[in-house]
DRENKOL-65965 format. One record per atom (N, C-alpha, C, O): residue in three letters; x negated, y negated, z. Coordinates in steps of 0.2 Angstrom, whole numbers, plus 5000, padded with zeros to 4 digits. Layout:
BEGIN
alaXYZ...
***
This chain:
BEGIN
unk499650065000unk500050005000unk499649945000unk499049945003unk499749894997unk499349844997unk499549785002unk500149785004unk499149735004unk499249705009unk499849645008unk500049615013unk500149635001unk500549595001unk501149625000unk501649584999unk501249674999unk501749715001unk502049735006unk502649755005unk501749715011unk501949715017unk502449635018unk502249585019unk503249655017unk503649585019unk503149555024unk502749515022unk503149555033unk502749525036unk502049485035unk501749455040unk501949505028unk501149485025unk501049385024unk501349345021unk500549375028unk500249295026unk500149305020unk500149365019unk500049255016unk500049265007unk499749195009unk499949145013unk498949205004unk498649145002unk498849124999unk499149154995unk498649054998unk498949004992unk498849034985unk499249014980unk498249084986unk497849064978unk498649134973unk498949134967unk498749174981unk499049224977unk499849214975unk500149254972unk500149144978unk500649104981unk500749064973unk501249084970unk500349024972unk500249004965unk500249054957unk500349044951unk500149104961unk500049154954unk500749184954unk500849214949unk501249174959unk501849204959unk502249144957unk502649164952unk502149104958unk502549044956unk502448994952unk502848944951unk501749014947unk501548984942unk501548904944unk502048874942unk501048884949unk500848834951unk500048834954unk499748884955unk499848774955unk499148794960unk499048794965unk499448764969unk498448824968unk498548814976unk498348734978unk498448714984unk498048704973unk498148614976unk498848584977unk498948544981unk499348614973unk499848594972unk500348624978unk500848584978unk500348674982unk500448694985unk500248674992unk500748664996unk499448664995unk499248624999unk499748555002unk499948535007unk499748524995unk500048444995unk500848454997unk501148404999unk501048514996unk501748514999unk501748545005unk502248525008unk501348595007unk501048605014unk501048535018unk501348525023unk500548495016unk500648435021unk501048395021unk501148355026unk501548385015unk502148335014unk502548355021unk502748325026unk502648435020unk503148455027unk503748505021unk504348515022unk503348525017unk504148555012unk503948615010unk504248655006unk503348625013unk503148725013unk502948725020unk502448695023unk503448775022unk502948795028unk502548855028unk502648905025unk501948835032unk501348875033unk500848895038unk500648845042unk500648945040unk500048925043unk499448935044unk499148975041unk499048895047unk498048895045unk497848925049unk498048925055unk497448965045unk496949025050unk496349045045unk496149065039unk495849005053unk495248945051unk495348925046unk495748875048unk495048915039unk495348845036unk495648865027unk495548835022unk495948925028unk496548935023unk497248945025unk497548975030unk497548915022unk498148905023unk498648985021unk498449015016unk499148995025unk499349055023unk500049055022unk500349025026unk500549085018unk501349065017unk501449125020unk500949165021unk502149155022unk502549185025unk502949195020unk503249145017unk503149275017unk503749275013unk504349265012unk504749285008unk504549245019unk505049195022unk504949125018unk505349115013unk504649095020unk504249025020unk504449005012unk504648955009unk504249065010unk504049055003unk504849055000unk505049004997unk505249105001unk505949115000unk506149025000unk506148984996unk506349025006unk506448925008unk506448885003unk506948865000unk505848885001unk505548844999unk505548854992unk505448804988unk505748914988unk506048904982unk506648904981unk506848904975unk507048894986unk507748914987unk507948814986unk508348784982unk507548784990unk507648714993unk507348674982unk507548624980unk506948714979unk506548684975unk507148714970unk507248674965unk507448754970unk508148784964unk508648734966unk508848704961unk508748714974unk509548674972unk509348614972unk509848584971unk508748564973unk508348514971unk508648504962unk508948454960unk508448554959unk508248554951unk509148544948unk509348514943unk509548574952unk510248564949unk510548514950unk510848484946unk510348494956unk510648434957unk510448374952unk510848324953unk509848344947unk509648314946unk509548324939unk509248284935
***
């Protein structure tokens, strides 16, 4: 099984961006805005497949609306 297979799994940005056809710069900068949540451990940022969920959910009803 691989480590991101596990639903409870932190996901790095790098691997975060490759799901979501974004980058991990672009992802950071919504990390700090406050519209991804995440957490650092030492000094990479990690998403929660929760987190991640949210956060494309908030970014789909964003895009209809406009």
């Amino acid at each position: 099984m691989h480590p991101y297979d596990d639903p409870e799994a932190l996901l790095k940005l790098a691997y975060v961006g490759e799901l979501v056809g974004v980058t991990p710069d672009y992802l950071a900068r919504q990390i700090k805005l406050g519209r991804l949540g995440a957490y650092r451990i030492g000094r990479e940022w990690r998403v929660s497949r929760a987190q991640l969920a949210v956060w494309l959910r908030m970014i789909a009803s964003c895009s209809k609306v406009a």
